[in-house]
N, C-alpha and C positions, 0 to 999 in steps of 0.2 A: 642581734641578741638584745634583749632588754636589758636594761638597767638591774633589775632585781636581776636577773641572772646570774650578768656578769660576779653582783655582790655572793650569790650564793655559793657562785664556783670558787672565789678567792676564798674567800669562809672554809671550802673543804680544802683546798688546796693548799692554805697557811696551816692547818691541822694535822695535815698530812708531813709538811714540810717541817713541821716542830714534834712531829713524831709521837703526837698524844691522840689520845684513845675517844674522846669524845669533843664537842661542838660546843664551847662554851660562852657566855658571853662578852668575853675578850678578842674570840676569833670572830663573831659577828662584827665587833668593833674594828677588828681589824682590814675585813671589806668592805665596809662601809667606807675608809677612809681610801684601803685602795684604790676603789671604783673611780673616784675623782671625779666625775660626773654630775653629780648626782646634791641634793641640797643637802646631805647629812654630810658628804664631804667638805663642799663649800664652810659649810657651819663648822665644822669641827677646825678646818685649815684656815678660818677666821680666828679660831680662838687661840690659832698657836699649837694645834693639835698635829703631831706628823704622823704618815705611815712608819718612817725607821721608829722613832721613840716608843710608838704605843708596840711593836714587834720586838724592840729590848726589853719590855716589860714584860711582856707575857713571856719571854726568854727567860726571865728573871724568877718566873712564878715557878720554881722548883715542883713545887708540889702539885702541879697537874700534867710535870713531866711521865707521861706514864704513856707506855710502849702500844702503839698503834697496830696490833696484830690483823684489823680485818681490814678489807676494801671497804664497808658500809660501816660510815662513822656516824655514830647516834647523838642526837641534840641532848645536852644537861638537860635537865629540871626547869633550873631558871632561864637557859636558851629556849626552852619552849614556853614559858611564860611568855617571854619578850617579844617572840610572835604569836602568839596567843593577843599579847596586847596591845601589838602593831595591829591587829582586827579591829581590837576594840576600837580604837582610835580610829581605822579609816572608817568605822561605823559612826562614831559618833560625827566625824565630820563632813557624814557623807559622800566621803568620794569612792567611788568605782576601779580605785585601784590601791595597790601598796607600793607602797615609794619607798626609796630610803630616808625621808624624811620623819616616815612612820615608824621604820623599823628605830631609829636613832631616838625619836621620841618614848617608846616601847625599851627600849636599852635604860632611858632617865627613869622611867617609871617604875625598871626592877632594879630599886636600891642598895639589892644585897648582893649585887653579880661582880663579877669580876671588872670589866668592863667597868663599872662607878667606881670601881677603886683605882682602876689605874688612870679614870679621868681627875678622881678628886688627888691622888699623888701628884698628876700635874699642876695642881692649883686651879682646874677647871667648876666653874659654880654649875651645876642642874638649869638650876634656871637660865644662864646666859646662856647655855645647848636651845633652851625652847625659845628664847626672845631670838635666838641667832636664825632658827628654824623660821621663826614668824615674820622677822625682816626679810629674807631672802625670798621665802617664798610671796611675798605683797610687796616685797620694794617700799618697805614704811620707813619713815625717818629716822635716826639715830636717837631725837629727843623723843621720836614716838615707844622708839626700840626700851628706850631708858625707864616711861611712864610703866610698861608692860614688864619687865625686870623687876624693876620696885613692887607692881601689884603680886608677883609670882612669888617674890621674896616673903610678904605679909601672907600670904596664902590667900587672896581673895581672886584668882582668877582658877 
């Protein structure tokens, strides 16, 4: 089984398992971190990011506690954005496949999901998610990791 798989079966299966009614960008994040495999995991479990804590959170999010009546659990709004623009991204960068690398860059890029809020409640920056992405996937340096941070921060990359 792929990588993408495995993340999209934990994504239904933590939804099902917290008893809510649709696919939100919380539960993306939470197979993402699952999967363990994969660079969006690495990245996230660099910055201090756990499966149990980001799963207390969305535990926490009372208000999307809402009763899972069917087998076919439908993507939010902003969950379809977020792979909507995990495309965009493997488009712009060329590559021939969707990683969880994409889908985690795609989660950064929709600012107003769930998912950024329980990374920014961590004390987690956006940008260290994409400098974390772009070291792991090149093996760049720490000071190179740091140059690329600072330009993300100023908005010129």
């Amino acid at each position: 089984m792929r990588i993408i798989d495995r993340v999209l079966a934990y994504v239904q299966e933590e939804t099902r398992d917290l008893d809510h009614a649709f696919i939100g960008t919380e539960h993306i994040l939470h197979g993402l971190i699952r999967e363990g495999d994969g660079i969006a995991a690495k990245a996230l479990d660099a910055l201090g990011v756990s499966c149990d804590v980001v799963r207390a959170k969305i535990t926490a999010m009372a208000e999307l506690a809402t009763n899972a009546s069917s087998n076919s659990l439908a993507f939010t709004t902003r969950a379809k954005k977020v792979l909507e623009m995990s495309l965009r991204i493997v488009l712009e960068l060329r590559h021939s496949y969707i990683g969880t690398k994409h889908i985690l860059l795609g989660l950064v890029r929709q600012s107003d999901g769930a998912a950024v809020r329980i990374l920014d409640d961590l004390g987690v920056e956006m940008s260290n998610i994409r400098a974390q992405v772009v070291q792991l996937r090149s093996g760049l340096s720490d000071r190179l990791v740091e140059l690329i941070t600072k330009l993300l921060l100023r908005g010129s990359v």
